[in-house]
ROKOLPA-37442 format. One record per atom (N, C-alpha, C): residue in one letter; y, x, z. Coordinates in pm, whole numbers, plus 50000, padded with zeros to 5 digits. Layout:
REM residues N
aYXZ
...
//
This chain:
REM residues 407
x498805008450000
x500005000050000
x501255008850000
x501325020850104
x502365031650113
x502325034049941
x501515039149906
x501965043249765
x502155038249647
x502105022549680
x502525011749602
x504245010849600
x504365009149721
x506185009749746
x506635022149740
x506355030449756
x506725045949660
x506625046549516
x506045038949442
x506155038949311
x507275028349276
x507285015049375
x508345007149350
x509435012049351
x509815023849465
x511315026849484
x511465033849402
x510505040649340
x510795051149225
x511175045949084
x511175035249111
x511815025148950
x513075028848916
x513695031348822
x515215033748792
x515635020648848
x515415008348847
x515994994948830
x516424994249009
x514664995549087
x514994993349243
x516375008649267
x516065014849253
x516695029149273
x518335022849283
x518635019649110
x520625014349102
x520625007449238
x519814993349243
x519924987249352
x520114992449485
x519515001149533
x519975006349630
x520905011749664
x521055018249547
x522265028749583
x523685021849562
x523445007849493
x524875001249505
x525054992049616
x523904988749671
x524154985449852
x524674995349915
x523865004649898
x524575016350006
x526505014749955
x527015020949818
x527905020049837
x529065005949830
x528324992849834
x529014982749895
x529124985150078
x527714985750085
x527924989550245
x529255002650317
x529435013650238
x530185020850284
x531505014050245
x531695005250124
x533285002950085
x534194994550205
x532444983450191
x533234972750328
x533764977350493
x532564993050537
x533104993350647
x534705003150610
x535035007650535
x535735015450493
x537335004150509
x536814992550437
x537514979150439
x537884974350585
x537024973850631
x537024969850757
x538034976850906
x538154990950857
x538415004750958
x540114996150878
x540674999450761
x542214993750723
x542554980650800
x541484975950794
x542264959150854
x542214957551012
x541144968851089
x541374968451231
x542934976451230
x543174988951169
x544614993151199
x545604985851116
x545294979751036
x546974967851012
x547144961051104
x545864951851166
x546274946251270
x547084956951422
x546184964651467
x546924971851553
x548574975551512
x548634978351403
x549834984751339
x551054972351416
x550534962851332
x550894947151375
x551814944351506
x550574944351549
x550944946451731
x551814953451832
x551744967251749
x552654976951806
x554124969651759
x554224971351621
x555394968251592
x556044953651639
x555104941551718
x555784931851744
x555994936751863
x554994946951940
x555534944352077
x556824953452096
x557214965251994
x558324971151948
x559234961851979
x558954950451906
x560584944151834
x561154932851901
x560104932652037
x560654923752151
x560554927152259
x560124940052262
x560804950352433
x562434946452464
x562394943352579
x563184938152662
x564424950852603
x565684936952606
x566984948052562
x566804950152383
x565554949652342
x565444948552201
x565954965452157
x565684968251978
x566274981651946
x567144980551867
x568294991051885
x569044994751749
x568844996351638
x570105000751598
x569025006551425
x570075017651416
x569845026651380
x570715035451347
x570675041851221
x571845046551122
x571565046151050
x571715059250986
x570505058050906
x570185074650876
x571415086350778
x572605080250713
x573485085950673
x574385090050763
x574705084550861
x575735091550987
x575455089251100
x574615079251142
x574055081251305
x574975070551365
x575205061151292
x576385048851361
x575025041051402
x575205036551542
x574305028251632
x574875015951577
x573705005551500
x574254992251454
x573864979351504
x574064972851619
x573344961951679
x573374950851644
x572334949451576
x572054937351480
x570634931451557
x570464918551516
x569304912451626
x568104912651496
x567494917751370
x566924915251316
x565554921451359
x564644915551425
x563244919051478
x562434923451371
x562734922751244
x561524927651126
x562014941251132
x560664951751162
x560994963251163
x561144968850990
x560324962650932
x560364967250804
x561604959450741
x562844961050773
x563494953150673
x563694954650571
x563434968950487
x563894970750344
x564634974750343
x565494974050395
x567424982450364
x566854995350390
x567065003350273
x567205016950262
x568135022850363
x567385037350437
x568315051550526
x568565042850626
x567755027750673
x567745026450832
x566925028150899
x567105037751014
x566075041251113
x565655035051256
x564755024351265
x564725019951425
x564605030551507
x565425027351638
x565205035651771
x564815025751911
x564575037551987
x563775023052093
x565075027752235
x565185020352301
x565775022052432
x566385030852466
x565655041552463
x565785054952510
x565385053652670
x566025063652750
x566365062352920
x567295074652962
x567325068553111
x568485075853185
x567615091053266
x568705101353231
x568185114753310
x568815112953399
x567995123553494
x568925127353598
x569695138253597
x570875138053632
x571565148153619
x572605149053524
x572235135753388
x572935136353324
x573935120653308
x572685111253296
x573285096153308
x572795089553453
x572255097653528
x571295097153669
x572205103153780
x572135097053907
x572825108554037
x571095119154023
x571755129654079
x570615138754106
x569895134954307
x568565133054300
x568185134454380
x568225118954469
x568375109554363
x569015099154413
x570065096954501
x571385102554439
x572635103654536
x572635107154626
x571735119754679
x572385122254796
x573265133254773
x574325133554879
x575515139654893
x575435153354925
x576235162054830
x575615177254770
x577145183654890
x576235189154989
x577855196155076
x577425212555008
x578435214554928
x578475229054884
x578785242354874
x578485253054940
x579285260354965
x579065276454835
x580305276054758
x580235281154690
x580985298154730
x579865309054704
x580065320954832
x579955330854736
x581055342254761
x581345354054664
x582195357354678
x582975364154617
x584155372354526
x585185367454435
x585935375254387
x587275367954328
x586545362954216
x585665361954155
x584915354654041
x584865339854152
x584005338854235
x583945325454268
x584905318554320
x585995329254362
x587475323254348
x588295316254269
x587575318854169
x588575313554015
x589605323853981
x589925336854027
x590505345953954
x590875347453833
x591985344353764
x592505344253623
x592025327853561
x592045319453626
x591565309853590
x593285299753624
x593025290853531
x594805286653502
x594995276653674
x594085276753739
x594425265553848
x593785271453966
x593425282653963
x592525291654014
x591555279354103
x590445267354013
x589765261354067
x588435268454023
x588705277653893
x586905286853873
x585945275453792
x585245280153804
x583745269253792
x583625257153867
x584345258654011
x584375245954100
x584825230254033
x585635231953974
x586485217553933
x584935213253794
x584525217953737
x583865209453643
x582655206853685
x581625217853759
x581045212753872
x581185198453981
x581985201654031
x582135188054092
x582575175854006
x583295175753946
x583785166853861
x582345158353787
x581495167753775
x580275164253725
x579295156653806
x578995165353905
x578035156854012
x578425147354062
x580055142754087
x580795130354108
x580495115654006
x580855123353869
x580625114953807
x579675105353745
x578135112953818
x577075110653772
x576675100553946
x577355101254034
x577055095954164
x576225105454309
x576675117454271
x576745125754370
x578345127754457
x578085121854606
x579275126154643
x579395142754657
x580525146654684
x580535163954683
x581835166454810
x581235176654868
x582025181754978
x581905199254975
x583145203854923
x582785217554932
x582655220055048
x582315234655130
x583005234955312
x583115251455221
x583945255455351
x584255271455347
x585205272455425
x585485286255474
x587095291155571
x587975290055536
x588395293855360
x589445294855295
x589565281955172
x590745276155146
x591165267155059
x591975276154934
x591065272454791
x591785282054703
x591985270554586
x592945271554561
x592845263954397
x593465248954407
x593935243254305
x595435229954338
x594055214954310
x592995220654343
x591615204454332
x592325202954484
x592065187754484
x591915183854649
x590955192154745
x589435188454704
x588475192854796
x587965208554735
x589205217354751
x589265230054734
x588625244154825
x588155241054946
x587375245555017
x586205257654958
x586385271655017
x585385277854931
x584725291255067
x583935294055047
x583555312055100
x583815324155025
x585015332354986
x584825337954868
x585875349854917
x585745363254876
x586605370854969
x586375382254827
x587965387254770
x587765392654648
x587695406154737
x587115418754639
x586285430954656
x585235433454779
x584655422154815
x583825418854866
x582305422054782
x581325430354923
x580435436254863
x579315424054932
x578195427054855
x576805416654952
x576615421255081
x576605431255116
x576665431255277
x577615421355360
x578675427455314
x580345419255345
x580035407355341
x579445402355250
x579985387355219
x578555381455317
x577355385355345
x576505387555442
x577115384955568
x577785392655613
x578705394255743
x580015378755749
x580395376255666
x581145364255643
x580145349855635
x578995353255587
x578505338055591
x577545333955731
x577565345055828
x577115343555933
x577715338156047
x579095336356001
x580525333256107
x580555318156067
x580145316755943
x581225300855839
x579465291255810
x578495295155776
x577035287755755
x576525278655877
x576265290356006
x575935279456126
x576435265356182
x578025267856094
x579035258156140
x579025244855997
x578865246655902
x578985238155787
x577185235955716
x576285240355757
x574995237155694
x575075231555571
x575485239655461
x575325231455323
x573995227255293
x573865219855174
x572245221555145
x572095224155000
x573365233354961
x573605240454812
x574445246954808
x573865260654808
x574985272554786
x574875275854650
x576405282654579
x576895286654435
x577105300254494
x575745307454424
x576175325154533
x576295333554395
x577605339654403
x577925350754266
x578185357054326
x577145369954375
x577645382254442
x577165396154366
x577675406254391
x577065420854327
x578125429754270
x579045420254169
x580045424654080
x580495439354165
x581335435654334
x581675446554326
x580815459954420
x579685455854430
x578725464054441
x578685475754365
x578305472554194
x579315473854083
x580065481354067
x581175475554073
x582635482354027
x582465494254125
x582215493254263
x582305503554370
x581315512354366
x580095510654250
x578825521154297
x578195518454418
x578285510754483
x577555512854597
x576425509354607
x575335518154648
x574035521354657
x573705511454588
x573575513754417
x573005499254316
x571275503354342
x570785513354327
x569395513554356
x568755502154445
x569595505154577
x569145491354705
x569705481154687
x570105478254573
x571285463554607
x570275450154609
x569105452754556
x568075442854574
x567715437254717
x567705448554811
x567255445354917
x568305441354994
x569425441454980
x570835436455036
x570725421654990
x570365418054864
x570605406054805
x569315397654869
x568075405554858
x567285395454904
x567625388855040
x567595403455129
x567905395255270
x569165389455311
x570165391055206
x571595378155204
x570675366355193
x570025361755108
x569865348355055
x568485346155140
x567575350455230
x567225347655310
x567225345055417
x569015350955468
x569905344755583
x569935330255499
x571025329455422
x571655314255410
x570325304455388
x569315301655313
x568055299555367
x567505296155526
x567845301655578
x566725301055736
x568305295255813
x569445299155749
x570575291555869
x570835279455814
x570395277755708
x570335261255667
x569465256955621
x568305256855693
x566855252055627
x566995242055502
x567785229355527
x567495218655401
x568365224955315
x568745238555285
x569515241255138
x568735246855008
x569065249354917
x568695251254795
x569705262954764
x569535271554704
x570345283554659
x570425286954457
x571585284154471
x571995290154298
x571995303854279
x571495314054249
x571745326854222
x571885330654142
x573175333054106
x574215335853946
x573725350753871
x573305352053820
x573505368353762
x574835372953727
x575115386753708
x576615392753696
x576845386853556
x578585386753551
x578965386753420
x579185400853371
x579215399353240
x579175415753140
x580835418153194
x580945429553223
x582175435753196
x582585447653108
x583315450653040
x584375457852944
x585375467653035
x585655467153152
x586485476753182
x586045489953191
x586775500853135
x586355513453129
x587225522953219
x588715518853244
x589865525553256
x589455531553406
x588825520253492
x588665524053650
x587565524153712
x586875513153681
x585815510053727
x584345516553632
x584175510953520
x583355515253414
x581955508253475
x581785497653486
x580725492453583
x579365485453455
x579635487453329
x578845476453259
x577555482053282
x576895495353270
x575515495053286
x574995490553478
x575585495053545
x575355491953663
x575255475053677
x576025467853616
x575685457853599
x574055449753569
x574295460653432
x572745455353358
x572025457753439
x571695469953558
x570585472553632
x570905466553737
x571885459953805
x572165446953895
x571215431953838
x571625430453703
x570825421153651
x569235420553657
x569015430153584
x567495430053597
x567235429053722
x567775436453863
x567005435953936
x567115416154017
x568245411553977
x568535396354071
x567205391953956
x567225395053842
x566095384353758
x564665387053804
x564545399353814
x563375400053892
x562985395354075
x564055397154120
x564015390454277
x563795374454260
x564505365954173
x564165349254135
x562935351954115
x562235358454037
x560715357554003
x559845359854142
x560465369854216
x559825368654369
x560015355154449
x561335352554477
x561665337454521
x560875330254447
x560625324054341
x559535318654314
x558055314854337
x557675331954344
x556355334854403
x556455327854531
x557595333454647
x556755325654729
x557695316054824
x557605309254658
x558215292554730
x559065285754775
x560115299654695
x561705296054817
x562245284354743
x562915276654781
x564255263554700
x565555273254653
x565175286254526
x566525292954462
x565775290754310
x566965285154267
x567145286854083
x567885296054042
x567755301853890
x568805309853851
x569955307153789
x570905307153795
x571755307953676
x571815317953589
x572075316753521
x571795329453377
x573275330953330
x574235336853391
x575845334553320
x575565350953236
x574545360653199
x574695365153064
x573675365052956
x573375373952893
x572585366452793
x573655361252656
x572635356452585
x573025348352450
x573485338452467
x573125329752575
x574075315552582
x574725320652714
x575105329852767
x575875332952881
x577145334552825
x578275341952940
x579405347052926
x579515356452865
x580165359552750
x580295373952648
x581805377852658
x581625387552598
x583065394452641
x583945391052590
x583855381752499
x585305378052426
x585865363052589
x584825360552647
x584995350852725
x585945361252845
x585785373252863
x586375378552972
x588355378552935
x589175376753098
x590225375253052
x590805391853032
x591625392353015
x592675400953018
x592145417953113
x591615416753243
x591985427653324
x590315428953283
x589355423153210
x587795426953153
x587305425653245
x587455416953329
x586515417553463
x586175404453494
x586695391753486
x586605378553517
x586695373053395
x586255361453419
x586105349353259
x588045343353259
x587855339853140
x589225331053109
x589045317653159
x589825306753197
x589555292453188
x588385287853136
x588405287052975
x587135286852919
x585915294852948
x585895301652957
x584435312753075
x584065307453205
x585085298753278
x584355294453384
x584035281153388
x584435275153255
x583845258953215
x582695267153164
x582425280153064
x580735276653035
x579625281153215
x580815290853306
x579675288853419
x579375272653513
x580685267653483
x580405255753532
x578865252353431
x579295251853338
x578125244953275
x576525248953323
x576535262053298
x575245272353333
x574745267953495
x575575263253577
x575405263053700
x574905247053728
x575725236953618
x575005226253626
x573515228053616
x573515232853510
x572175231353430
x571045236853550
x571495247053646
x570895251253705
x570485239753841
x571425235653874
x571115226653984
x570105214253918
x570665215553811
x569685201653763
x568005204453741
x567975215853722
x566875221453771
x566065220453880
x566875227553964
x566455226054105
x566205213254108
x566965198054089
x566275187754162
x565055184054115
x565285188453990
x563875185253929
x562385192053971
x562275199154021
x562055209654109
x561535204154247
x562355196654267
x562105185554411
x563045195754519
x563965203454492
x564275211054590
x565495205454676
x566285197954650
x567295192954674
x567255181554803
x567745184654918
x567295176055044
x568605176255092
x568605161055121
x570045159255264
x570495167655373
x571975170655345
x572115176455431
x572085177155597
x572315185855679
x571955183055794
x573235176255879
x573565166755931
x574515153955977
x575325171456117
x576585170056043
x577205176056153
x578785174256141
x578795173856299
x580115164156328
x581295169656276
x582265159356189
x583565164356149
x583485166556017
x582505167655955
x582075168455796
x581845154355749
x582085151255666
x581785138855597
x581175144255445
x580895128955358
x580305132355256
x580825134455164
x582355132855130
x583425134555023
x584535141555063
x584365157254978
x585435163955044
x587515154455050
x587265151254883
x588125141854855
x588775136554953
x587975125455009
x587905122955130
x588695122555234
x587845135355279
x588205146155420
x589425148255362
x590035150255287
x591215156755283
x592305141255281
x592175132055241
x592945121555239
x592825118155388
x591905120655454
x591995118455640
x592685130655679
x592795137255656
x593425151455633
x594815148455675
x595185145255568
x596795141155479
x596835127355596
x596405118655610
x596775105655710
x596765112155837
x595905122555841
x596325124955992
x597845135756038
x598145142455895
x598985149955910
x600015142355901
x599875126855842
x601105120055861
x601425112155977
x600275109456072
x600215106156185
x601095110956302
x600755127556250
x601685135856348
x602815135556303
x603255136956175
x604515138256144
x605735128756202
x604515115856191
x604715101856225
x605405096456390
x604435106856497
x604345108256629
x605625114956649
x605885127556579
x606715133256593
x607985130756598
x608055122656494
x609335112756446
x609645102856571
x608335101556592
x609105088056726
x609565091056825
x608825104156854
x608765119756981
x610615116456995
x610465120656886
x611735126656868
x613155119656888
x612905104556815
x613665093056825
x613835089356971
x612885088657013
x612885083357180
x613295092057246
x613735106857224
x613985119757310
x615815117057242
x615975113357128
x617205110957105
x617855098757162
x616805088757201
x617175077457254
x617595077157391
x616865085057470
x617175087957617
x618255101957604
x618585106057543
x619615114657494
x621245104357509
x620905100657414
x622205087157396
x621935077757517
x621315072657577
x621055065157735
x621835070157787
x621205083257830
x622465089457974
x623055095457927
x623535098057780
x624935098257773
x626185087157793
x625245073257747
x626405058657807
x626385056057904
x624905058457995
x625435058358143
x626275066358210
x626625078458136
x626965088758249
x628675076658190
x629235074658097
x630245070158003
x630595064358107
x629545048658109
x629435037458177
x630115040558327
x629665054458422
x629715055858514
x631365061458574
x631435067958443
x632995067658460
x633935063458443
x633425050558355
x634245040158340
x634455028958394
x633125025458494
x632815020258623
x634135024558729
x633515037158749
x635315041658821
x636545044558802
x636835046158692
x638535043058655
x638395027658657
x637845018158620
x638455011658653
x638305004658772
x637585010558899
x637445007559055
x638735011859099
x639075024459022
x640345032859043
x641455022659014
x641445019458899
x642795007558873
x643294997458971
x641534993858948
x641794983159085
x642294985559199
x641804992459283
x642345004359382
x643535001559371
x644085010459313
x645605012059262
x646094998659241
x645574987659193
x646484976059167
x646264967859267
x645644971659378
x645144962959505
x646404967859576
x646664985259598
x647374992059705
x649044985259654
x649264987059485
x650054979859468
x650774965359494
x650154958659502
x650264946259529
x650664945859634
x649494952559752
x649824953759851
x651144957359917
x651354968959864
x652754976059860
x653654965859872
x653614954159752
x654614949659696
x654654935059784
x653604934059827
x653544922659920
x653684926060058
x653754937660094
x654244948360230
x655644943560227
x656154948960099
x657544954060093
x658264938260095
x657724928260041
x658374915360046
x658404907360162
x656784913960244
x657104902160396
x658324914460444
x658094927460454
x658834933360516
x661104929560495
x661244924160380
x662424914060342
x662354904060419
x661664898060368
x661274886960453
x661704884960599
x661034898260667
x661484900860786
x662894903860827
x663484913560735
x664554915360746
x665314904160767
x665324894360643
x666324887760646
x666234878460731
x665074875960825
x665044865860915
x665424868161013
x665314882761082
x666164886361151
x667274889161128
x667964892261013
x669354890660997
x670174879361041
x669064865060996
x669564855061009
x669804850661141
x669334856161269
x669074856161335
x670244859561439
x670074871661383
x671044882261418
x672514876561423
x672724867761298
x673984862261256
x674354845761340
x673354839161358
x673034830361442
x673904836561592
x673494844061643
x673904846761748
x675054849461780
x675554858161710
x677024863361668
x677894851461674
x677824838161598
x678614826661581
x678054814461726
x677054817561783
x676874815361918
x677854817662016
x678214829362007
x679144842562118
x680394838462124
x681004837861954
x681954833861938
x682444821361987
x681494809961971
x681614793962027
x682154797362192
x681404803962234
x681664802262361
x682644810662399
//
């Protein structure tokens, strides 16, 4: 029987037959695989075209966002491109960290001073301006107030070395606990030569003070900017080997686990020398909007990072330097205010006993008048009974006389 149906299949006739099942059989599932993904296709695109808020269209010749309600994704109009929703970052259309309030203390040298900078606010003003605007309140703290921003507050002490500035944040940190320091230190490490070989180990254990004296902080650690001066200082390679060594210390902080990001202010997208002003040592205006920038970018990091924690609640600080300084200003008008009344009421009892003392002598001149116009009277009423008298005894007198005579 086996070799009966072996001769059958061996027919040219059964043979076509088969082989055009087989390839009906492959066309249909082939058929079949297109029409499960049109449908899916389907699906996607309806559930596309009625996501909540619905999509734009934008259009592929200039990028004009066009809000039109037409749900057919395929409409046909040529060079339009659907887009979907998008979403919000943090850091950029987002508060970072879910708003909590960034107290900052930005610690260094006449660079973090704003030196040659038109308002001497530095990097500070676009920084804050930024984290404000996104719903971070901001409170700088520091000893010294530099620059015409309100909440101008900074740590920053020009030719100041990392030791130095070490020695300064041990006086001003215990007292303000930021929980984000802006640290640009080294430059004049630098300019001065001083022991650049060790400057690593100066820097590490700086930023492992501000660290351990403010546990919930996070640390920015700026690299140097390039400098050009030759005339005095001549500091640019000392620099570069300042650099390498802070880029390699972040890679240690990293290792083991600290809350510090870098900023990168040189480099290809850093500060270049056409950015330096005039004396080749500090950025122009524009040089410290791109460190503002570099420094955003850096914090925005960090939160992402998860590093970014509330600060620690201490009395007399609030969460908006802004703020603090408008209680500032009300309280300085308070006194001014006190003063004024101080003063009014000290002028008021001034003028008092000056009309009493007035009063008192005018009380007695005219007791005096009276006096005098009492004794007068008197006088004058003395002097009239005393007539009086006279003439009654005259009359008297005369009486008698014409008595004498009678008889």
């Amino acid at each position: 029987m086996e070799k009966y149906f072996d001769q059958l299949s061996s027919t040219p006739y059964v043979s076509a037959l088969v082989a055009k099942r087989r390839l009906l059989f492959g066309v249909s599932i082939v058929f079949l695989i297109l029409i499960a993904l049109s449908l899916t296709e389907t699906d996607d695109m309806n559930a596309w075209s009625q996501t909540a808020g619905g999509f734009g269209h934008i259009s592929a010749s200039n990028g004009t966002i066009l809000n039109g309600t037409n749900t057919n994704v395929f409409s046909g109009v040529p060079g339009i491109i659907h887009t979907g929703p998008g979403y919000k970052r943090p850091g950029y259309e987002l508060p970072l960290a879910n708003g909590i309030p960034l107290r900052i203390m930005a610690i260094g040298a006449s660079t973090t001073r704003g030196d040659e900078s038109f308002d001497n606010n530095g990097f500070r003003r676009p920084v804050r301006e930024h984290l404000v605007s996104i719903g971070n309140p901001v409170n700088f703290v520091g000893t010294q107030r530099v620059g015409n921003m309100t909440d101008n507050d900074i740590e920053a002490y020009p030719g100041a070395r990392t030791g130095q500035m070490h020695r300064h944040a041990e006086q001003i940190v215990p007292k303000t606990k930021p929980n984000l320091y802006l640290v640009n230190v080294g430059s004049n490490d630098c300019f001065q030569d001083f022991d650049i070989p060790n400057f690593f180990k100066r820097y590490y254990t700086f930023i492992e003070y501000l660290l351990s004296a403010s546990p919930r902080s996070t640390v920015v650690m700026g690299t140097l900017l390039p400098t050009t001066e030759t005339a005095r200082w001549n500091a640019s390679e000392r620099v570069h080997v300042v650099n390498t060594q802070l880029r390699r210390l972040h890679k240690i902080f990293e290792k083991e686990g600290k809350p510090v990001v870098l900023a990168e202010m040189a480099g290809v997208d850093g500060i270049q020398d056409a950015n330096l002003s005039r004396d080749k040592m500090h950025p122009t205006s524009a040089g410290y909007e791109m460190m503002g920038r570099i420094l955003l970018q850096a914090i925005i990091e960090a939160d992402a990072k998860g590093f970014l924690r509330p600060a620690e609640p201490i009395y007399g600080i609030i969460q908006d330097g802004d703020l603090d300084r408008q209680d500032e200003k009300y309280g300085k008008w308070i006194q001014a205010k006190q003063a004024q009344e101080l003063a009014a009421r000290k002028t008021e009892e001034q003028e008092l006993a000056k009309m009493t003392t007035e009063l008192e002598k005018w009380t007695a001149y005219l007791e005096l008048q009276k006096k005098q116009k009492n004794e007068k009277a008197q006088q004058k009423n003395q002097k009239k009974t005393d007539e009086t008298t006279d003439e009654a005894q005259q009359q008297k007198n005369n009486g008698g006389m014409k008595l004498r005579r009678h008889t």
